[in-house]
C-alpha positions in Angstrom: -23.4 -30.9 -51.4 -22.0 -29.5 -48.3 -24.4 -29.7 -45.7 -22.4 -27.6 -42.8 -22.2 -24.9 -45.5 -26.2 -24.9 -46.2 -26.8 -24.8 -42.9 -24.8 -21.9 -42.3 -26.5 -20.3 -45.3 -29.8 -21.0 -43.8 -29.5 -20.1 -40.1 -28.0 -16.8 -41.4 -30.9 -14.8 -42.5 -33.1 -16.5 -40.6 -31.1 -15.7 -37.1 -31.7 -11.9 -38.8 -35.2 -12.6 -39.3 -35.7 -13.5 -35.5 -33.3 -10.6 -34.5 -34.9 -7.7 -36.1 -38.7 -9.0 -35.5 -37.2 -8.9 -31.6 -36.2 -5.5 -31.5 -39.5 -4.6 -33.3 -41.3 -6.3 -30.2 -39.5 -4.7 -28.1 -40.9 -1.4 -29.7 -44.4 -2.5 -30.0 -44.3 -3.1 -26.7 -42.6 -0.3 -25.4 -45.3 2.2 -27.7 -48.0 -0.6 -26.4 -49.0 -1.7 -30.1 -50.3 -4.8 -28.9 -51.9 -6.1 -32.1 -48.5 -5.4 -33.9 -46.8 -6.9 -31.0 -48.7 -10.5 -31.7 -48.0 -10.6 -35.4 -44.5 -10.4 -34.3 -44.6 -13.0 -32.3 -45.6 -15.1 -34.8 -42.9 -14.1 -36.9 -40.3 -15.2 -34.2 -42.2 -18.5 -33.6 -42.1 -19.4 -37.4 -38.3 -18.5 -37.5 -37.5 -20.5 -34.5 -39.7 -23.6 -35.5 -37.4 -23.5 -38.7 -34.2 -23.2 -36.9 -34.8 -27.0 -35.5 -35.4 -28.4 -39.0 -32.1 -26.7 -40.7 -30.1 -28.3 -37.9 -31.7 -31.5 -39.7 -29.8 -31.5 -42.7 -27.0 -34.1 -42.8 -23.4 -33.0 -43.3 -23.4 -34.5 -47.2 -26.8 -34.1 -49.5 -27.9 -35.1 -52.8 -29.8 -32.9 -55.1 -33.2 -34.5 -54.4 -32.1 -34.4 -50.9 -31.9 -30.8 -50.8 -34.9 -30.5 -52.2 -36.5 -32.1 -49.6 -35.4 -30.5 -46.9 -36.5 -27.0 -48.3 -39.6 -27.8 -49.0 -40.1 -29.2 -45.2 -38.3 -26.3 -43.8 -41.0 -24.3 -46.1 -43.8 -25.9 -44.9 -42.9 -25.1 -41.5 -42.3 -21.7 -41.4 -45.6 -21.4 -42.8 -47.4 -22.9 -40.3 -45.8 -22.3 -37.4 -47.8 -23.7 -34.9 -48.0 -27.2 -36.3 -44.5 -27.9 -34.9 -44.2 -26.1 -31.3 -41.1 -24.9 -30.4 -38.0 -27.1 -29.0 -36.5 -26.8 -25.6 -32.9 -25.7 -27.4 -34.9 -23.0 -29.2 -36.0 -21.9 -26.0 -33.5 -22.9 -23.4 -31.9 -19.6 -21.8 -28.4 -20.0 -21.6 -25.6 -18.8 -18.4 -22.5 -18.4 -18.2 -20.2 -21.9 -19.7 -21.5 -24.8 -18.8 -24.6 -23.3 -17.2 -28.5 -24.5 -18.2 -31.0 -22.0 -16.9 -35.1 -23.0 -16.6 -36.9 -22.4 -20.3 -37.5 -18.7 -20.7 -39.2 -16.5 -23.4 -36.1 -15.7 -25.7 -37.2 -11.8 -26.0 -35.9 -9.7 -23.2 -38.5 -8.4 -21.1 -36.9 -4.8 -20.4 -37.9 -2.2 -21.9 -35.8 -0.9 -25.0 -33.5 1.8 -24.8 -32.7 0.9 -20.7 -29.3 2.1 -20.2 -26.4 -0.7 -18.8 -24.8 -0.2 -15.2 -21.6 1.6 -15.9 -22.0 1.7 -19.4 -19.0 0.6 -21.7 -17.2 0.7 -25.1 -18.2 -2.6 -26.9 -17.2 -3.2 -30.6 -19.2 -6.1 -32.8 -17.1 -8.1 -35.3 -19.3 -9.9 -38.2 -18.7 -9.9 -41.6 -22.7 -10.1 -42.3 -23.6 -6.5 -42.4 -27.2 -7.5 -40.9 -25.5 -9.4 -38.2 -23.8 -6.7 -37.3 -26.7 -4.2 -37.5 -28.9 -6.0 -35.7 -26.5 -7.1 -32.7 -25.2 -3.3 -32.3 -28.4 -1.8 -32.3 -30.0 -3.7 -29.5 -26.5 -3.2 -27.5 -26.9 0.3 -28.2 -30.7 0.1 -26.7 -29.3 -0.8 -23.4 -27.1 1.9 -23.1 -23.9 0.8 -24.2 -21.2 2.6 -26.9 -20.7 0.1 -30.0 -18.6 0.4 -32.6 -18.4 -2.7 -35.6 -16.2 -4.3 -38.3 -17.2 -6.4 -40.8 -13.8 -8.5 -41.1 -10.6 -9.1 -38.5 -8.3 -6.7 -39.7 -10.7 -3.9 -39.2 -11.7 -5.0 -36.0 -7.6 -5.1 -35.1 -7.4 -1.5 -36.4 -10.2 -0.2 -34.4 -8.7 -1.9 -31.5 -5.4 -0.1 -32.1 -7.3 3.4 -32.0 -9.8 2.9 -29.3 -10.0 1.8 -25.9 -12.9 -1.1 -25.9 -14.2 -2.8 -23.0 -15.5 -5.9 -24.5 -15.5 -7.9 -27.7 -18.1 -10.0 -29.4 -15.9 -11.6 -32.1 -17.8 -13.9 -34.8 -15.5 -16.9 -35.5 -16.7 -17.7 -39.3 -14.6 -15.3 -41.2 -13.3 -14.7 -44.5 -9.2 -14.0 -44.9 -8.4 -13.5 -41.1 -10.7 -15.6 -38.8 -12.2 -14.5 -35.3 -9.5 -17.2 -34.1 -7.0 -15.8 -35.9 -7.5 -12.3 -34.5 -7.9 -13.8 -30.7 -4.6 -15.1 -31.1 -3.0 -11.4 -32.0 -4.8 -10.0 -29.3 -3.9 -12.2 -26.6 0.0 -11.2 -27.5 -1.1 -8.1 -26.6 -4.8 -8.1 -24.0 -4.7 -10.3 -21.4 -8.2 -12.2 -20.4 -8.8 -9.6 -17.7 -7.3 -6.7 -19.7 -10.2 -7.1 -22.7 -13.2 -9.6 -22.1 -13.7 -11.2 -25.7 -16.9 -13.6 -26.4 -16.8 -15.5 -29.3 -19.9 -15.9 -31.6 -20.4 -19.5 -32.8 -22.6 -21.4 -34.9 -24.5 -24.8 -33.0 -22.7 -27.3 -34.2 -18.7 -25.6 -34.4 -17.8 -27.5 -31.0 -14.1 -27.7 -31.9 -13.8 -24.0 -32.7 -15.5 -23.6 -29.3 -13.0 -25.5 -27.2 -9.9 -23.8 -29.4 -11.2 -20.5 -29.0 -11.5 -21.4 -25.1 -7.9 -22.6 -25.0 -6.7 -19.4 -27.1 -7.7 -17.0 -24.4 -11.3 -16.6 -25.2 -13.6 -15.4 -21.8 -16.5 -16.8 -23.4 -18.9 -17.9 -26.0 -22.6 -17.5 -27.2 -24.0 -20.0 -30.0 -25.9 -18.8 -33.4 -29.1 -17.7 -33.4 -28.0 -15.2 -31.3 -30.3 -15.2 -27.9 -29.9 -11.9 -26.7 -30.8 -12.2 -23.2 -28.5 -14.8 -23.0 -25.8 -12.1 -24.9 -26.5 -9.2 -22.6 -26.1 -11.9 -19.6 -22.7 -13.0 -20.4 -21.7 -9.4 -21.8 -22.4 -8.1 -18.2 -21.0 -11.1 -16.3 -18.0 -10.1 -18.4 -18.0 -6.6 -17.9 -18.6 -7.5 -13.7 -15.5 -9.3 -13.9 -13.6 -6.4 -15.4 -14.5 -4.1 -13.6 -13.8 -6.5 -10.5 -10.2 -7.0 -11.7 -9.8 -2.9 -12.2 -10.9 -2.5 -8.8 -8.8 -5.3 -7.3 -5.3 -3.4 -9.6 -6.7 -0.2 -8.5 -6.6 -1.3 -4.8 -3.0 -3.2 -5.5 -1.5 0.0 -6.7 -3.0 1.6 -3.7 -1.5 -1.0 -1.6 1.7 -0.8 -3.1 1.9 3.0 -2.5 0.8 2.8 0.8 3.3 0.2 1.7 6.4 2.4 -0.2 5.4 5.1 1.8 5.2 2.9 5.0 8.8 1.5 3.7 10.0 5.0 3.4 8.8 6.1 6.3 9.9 3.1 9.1 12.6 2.7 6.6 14.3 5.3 9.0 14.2 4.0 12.0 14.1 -0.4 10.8 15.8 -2.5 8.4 14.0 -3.2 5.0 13.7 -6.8 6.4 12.3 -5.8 9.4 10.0 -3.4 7.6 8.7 -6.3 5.2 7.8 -8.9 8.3 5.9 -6.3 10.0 3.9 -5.5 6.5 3.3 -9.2 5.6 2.7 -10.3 9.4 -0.6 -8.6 10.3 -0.2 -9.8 14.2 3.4 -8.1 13.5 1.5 -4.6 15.1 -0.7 -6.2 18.0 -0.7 -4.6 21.7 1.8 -7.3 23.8 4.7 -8.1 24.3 7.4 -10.7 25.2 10.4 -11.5 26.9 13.6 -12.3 24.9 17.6 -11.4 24.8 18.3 -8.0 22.9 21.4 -5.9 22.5 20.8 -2.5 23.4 22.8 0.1 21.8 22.2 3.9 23.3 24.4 7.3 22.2 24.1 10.8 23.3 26.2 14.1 22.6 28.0 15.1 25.5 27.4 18.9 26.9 25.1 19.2 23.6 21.5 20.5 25.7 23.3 22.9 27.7 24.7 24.3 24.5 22.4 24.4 22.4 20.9 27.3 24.4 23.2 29.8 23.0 22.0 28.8 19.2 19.2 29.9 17.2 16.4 27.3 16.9 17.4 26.4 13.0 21.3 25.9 13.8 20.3 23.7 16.6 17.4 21.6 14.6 20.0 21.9 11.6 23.1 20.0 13.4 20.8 17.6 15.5 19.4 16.6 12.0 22.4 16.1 10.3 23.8 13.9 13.3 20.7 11.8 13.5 20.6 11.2 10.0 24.3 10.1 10.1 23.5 7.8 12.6 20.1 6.6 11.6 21.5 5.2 8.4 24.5 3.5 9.8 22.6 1.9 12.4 20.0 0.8 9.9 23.0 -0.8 7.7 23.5 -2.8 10.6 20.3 -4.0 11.0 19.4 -2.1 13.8 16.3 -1.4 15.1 16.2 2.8 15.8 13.3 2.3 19.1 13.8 6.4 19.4 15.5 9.6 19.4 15.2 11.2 22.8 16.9 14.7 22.3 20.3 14.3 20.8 19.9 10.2 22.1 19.3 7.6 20.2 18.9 4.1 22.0 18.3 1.3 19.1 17.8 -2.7 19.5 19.7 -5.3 18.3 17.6 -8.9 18.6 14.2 -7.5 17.9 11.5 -7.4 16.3 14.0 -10.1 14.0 17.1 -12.1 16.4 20.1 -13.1 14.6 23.1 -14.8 16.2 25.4 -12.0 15.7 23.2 -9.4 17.3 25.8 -8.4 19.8 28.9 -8.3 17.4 26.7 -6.2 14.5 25.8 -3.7 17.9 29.3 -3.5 18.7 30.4 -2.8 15.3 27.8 0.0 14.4 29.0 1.4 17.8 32.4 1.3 16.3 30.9 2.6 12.6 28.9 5.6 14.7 31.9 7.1 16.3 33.9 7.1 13.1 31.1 8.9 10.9 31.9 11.5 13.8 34.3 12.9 11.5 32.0 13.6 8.9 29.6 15.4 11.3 32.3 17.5 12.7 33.1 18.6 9.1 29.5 19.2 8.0 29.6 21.5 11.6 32.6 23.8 11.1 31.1 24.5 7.2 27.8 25.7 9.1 30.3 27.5 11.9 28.7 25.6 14.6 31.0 23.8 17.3 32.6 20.3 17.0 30.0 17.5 19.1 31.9 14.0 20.8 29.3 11.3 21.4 29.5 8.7 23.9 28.1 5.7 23.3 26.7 2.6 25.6 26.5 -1.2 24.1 24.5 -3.5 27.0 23.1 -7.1 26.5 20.3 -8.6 28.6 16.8 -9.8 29.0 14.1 -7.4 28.1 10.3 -6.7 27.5 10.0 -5.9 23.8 6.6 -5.5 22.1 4.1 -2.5 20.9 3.6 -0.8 24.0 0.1 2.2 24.4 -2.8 1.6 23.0 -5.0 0.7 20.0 -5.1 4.8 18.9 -1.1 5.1 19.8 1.2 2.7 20.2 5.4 2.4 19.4 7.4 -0.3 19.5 9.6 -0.7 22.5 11.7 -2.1 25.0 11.5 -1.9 29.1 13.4 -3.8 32.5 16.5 -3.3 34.6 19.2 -3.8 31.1 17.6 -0.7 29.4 18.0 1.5 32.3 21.6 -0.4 33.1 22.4 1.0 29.4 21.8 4.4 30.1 23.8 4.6 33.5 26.9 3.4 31.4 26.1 5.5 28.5 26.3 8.4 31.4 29.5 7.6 32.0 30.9 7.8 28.7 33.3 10.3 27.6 33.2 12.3 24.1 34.1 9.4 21.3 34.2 6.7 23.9 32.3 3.3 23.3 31.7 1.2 27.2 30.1 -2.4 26.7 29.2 -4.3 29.5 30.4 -7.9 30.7 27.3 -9.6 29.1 27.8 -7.8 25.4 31.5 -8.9 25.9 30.5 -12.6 26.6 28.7 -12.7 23.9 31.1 -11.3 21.3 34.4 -11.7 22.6 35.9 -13.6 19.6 35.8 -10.1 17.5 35.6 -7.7 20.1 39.0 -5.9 20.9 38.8 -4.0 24.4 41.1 -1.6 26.9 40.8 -0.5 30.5 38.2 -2.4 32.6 36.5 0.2 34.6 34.0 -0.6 37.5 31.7 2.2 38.8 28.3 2.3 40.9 25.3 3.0 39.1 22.1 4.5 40.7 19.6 1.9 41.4 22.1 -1.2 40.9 23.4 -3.1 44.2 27.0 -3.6 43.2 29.3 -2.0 41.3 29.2 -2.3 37.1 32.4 -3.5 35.4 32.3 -1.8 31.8 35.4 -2.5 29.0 36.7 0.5 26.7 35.5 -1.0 23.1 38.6 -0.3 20.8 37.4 -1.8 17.6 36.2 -4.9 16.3 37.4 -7.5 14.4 36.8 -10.2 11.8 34.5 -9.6 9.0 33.6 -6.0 9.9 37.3 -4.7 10.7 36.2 -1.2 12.0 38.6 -0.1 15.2 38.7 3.4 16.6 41.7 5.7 16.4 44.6 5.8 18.9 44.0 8.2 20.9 46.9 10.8 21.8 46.2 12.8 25.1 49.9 14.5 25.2 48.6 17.2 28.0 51.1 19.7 27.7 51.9 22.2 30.3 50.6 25.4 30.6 52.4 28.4 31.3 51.0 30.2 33.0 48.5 28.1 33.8 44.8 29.0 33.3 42.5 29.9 35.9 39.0 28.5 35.1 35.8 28.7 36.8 34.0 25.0 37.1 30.4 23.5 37.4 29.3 20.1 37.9 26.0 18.8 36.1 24.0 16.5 37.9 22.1 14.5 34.8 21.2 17.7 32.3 21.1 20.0 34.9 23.5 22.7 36.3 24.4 22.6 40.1 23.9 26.2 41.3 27.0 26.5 42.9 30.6 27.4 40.9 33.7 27.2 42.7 37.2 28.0 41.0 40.1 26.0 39.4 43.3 25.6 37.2 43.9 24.1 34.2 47.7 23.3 34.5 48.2 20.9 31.4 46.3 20.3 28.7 45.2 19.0 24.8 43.0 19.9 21.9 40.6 16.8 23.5 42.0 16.9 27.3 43.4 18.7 30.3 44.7 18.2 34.2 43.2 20.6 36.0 43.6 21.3 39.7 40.5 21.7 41.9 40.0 22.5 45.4 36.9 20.5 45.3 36.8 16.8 45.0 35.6 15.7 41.4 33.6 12.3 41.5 35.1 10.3 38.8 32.9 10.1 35.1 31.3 13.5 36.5 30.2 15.6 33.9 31.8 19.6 34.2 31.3 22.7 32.8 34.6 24.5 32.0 34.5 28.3 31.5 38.1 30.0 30.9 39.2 33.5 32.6 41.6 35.7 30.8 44.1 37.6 32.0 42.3 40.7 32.9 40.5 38.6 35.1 36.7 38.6 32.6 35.9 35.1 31.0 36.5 33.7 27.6 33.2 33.6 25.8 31.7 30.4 25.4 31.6 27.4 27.7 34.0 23.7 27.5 32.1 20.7 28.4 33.7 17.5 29.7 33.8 14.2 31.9 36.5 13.5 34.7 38.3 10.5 33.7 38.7 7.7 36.4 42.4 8.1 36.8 43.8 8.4 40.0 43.6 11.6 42.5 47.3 11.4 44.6 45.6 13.3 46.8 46.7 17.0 45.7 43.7 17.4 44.1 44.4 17.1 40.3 42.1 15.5 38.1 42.3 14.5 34.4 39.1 15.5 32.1 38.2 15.1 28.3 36.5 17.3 26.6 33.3 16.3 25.4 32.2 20.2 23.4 33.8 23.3 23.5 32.6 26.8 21.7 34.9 28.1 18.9 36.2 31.1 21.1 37.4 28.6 24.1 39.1 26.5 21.3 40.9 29.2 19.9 41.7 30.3 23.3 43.5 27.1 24.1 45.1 26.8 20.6 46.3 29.6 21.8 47.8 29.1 24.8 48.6 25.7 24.1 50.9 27.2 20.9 50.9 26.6 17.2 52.6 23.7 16.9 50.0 21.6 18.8 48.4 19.3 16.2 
């Protein structure tokens, strides 16, 4: 005779036995029915004095061998205190692998306590009583149980509810508990859907495959419930543990898209990812290194945006720095702010690359021909055409976070930022100036014109600065020729000028004449001397003697005076009347 089978057979009813007189203990004891409450005490004692002597019987029996053991395992249940109790009867068990101090196997809650964040749980047995008896003292401590009496139900119910935890009985008929932990881990992962197999003593191999199939944990027959509500709510911890730690990932993860989104304006995505995974990355302090500093501004654009409403003007600085935020971000630019209608953005930090003054001259470069594209977006809108200058200066810097630990940016100061702005002041509409040190740097690739030298407030000697006309190799970008025919007037046009000193407009006005000139240029003659790269405001009188409406902004070119006091200037913005007004005059075949 099989002896694993007959002890399978025997431990069955009597786990139920020892179940059932549990919860009615638990009861008694609730109600305080103590002399109930002792009788079943002896119950459980009897039941677990027998559970020793059916682990007894030998895998392979004989009749008379059988016999034997039934009438000893008889004779023992009723007398139950002749054989006291083992340690493995008694022995409370943790978590794998755990041995806890002897314990009395009945919980000593009260019934009906409810669980901490009570959850779904469903019981899979294919012994009705088993499954009875488990789910009602789950259901005592507050928890939702649903059961199935074989694996395919248990798969179905799985299918149509959301469960929290599984006790899974191994032994079954047609489709095992192994053979449904296998499904299920296609599907459940061990952190998804906790599953704790139900074993009897002595199925050690079923144990360790059920462990290498997926399963959290396991709990040996008879059933010690203490030692199943332990493990169910280590189980259910550990869930809830890993929801919280997703829940917090998926917070992170929106947190740093939105950070992505947001700096993604101003930084590179690489530069946006190093700050995010480098925590030091946004710590007060800085450091000395070599950047390339990159700094544009719209010529005449303050002074005319006073004669706009408030949405045109926020409407075409919004569409210009958006232009020009995303090119220089292509580049790998760093945008460090928007001042106005400037822009002054870093190349060499917060990440230095070898090329840093080559990718700065060739945004430069990129930013001047999206020009276009602006000017189009303004006539559709009926605002005026814009011309930006643009600065490109390499030197040693302070870059770090620069405030405090409430508000802080990330920045650059010293002598090379403020050197960038004086020859950014001197640029005329769609001009690019770099400096001696950005050429050094990038001279291979970078293809200049006229040298121009001019003193800049708070520097010692004069500034040499080089016309950037394009650059080459792998970016091939190079600015259009320029065509300045100035064509003469006749008559000439009387204008009345204005020089600006920074963004402000001198008080005094004195007159003028604009004898030749372009759509993008003019010679004008002036009875006052005109500083060379000084910025002017144009206004044209008619005829009749009133003025055109509308104002023309531009920038006296270095060329020569001979001393009769004509001056060549390029526009930098005009209104739309003073451009018709010189279309004009200037005829209609001028392109």
């Amino acid at each position: 005779m099989d002896g694993s089978k007959l002890r399978h057979d025997l431990r069955t009813p009597i786990n139920q036995i020892l179940g059932y007189s549990e919860m009615l203990a638990e009861d008694a004891e609730a109600s305080g029915q103590a002399a109930v409450l002792e009788d079943l005490k002896k119950i459980q004692a009897a039941a677990r004095n027998l559970l020793p002597l059916v682990d007894r019987i030998p895998d392979t029996l004989d009749e008379q061998g059988v016999s034997g053991q039934v009438e000893a395992s008889a004779r023992a249940f009723a007398t139950p205190e002749a054989a006291p109790p083992t340690p493995a009867a008694t022995e409370r068990r943790g978590p794998v692998g755990d041995r806890r101090s002897p314990a009395p196997a009945s919980d000593s809650a009260p019934a009906g306590r409810p669980a901490a964040n009570a959850a779904t749980l469903l019981v899979v047995d294919d012994n009705e009583m088993n499954r009875d008896m488990l789910s009602r003292r789950l259901r005592g401590r507050g928890f939702t149980v649903l059961t199935a009496e074989d694996g395919q139900k248990a798969l179905d119910l799985i299918e149509a509810h959301s469960f929290d935890l599984i006790l899974l009985d191994i032994m079954m008929p047609v489709l095992s508990g192994l053979d449904v932990l296998k499904i299920l881990r296609q599907t459940y992962s061990v952190a998804e859907l906790p599953i704790i197999m139900a074993t009897a003593k002595d199925q050690g191999e079923d144990i360790v495959e059920a462990l290498n199939l997926g399963a959290n944990d396991y709990v040996t027959k008879p059933l010690d419930f203490p030692v199943v509500m332990a493990r169910t709510e280590t189980q259910l911890s550990l869930k809830r543990a890993m929801e919280e730690i997703r829940r917090l990932a998926q917070e992170l993860e929106i947190r740093n898209r939105f950070i992505q989104k947001t700096f993604g304006r101003y930084l590179s995505d690489e530069v946006v990812r190093s700050l995010l995974e480098t925590p030091e990355g946004l710590a007060l302090g800085g450091e000395k290194r070599e950047v390339t500093l990159l700094m544009s501004d719209l010529r005449g654009f303050t002074a005319m945006a006073d004669r706009y409403t408030p949405e045109q003007v926020v409407g075409m600085l919004n569409n210009y720095l958006g232009t020009m935020a995303e090119i220089i971000t292509r580049y790998q630019g760093t945008i460090d702010e928007f001042i106005g209608d400037a822009i002054l953005a870093l190349f060499g930090a917060p990440v230095a690359r070898e090329d840093d003054a080559e990718r700065a001259a060739a945004c430069a470069v990129a930013m001047q021909l999206a020009m276009a594209e602006v000017n189009a977006w303004n006539r559709r809108e009926g605002l005026p055409e814009v011309q930006m200058g643009i600065a490109v200066n390499t030197g040693d810097v302070v870059v770090g976070n620069i405030g405090s630990q409430t508000r802080a940016k990330y920045g650059v100061v010293g002598t090379h930022v403020n050197l960038a702005g004086r020859i950014e002041s001197f640029t005329v509409g769609g001009q690019i100036l770099v400096s001696e040190s950005t050429l050094r740097k990038a001279a291979a690739n970078l293809k200049v014109g006229q040298r121009v030298t001019f003193q800049a407030k708070g520097f010692a000697g004069p500034v040499a600065v080089y016309d950037l006309l394009g650059v080459s190799g792998r970016h091939h970008l190079f600015l259009p020729e320029r065509h300045d025919e100035l064509r003469p007037l006749a008559p000439a046009i009387p204008i009345t000028i204005s020089v600006l000193e920074g963004k402000q407009m001198t008080d005094e006005a004195f007159p003028g004449t604009l004898v030749k000139a372009s759509m993008s240029a003019a010679e004008v003659h002036s009875p006052r001397a005109l500083a060379p790269f000084s910025n002017l405001r144009v206004r044209l009188d008619g005829p009749d003697g009133t003025q055109v409406a509308g104002d023309l902004y531009a920038k006296v070119t270095p060329a020569h005076d001979d001393g009769t006091g004509t001056y060549v200037i390029r526009f930098t913005s005009a209104d739309p009347a003073v451009t018709r007004a010189l279309q004009k005059a200037l005829g209609p075949t001028t392109v």
